[in-house]
Structure formats: C-alpha cells, structure tokens
C-alpha positions in Angstrom: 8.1 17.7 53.4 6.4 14.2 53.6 4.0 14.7 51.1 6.4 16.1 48.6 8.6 13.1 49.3 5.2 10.8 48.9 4.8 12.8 45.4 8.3 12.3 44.1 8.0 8.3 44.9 4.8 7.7 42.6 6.0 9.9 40.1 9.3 7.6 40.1 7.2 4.7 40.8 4.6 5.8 37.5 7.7 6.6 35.2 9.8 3.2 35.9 6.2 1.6 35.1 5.8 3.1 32.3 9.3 2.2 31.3 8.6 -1.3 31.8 5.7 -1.4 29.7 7.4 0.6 26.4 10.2 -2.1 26.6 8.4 -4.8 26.7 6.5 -3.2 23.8 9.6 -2.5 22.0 11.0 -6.3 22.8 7.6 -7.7 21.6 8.3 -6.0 18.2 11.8 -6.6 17.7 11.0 -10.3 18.3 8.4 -10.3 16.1 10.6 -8.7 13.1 13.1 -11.1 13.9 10.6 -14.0 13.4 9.4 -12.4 10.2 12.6 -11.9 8.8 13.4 -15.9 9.6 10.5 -16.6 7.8 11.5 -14.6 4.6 14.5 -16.2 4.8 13.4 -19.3 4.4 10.8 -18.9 1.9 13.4 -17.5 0.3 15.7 -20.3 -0.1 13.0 -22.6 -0.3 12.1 -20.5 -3.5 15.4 -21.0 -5.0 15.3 -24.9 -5.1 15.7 -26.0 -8.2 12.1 -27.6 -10.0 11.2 -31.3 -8.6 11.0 -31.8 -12.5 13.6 -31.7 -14.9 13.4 -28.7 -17.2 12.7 -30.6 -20.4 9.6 -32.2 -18.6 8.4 -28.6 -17.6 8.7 -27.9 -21.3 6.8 -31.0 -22.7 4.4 -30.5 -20.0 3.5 -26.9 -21.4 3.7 -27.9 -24.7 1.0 -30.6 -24.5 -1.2 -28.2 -22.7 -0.8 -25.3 -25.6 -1.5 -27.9 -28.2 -5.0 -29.5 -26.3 -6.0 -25.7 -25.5 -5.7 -25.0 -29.7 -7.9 -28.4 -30.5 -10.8 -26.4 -28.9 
C-alpha cells in the first residue's frame, strides 16, 4: 500500500511539472505574439505618415533624376 501511494505522488508530482513547464511555454509565446503584433502595429502607422516632403518636391525630385539618367 505504501509503495502504490509513493507511485501515485511522483506521478502527480511528474504531471503538475510537466504542467508548469507547457504553460510557461505557452505564456512565453503568447507574449511574444503580443510583442510582434505591437510591433506591426506600429510600423504600421509609422508607414502611414505622410512624406517629410511635399508631394510636388517628390515629383521634381524624380523628374531631375529621369532627365540626368537620359543625358547618358
């Protein structure tokens, strides 16, 4: 009887262990997506700030390029 008691208690003892470590797996990950997903976020409004320059700059800028690129 001693022994099987003994057996039941590491078993219990093995599978709250083990139960431990797949949550903190599990947390590890879900804080880790949630991180990620912060991070898309913001690249993702940083992405839709307008241009530093105005748009007609932009434009002149291209322009200028195109035309030096044809000279060659």
């Amino acid at each position: 009887m001693g022994a099987f008691v003994l057996v039941a208690l590491l078993a219990l003892l093995a599978a709250v262990l083990l139960g431990g470590l797949l949550l903190a797996r599990l947390w590890q990950q879900r804080e880790e997506r949630g991180i990620e997903k912060k991070w898309q976020e913001r690249e993702r409004l940083l992405d839709r700030r307008p241009p530093t320059a105005p748009r007609r700059d932009i434009l002149r800028r291209r322009v200028r390029s195109v035309r030096r690129a044809s000279r060659w």
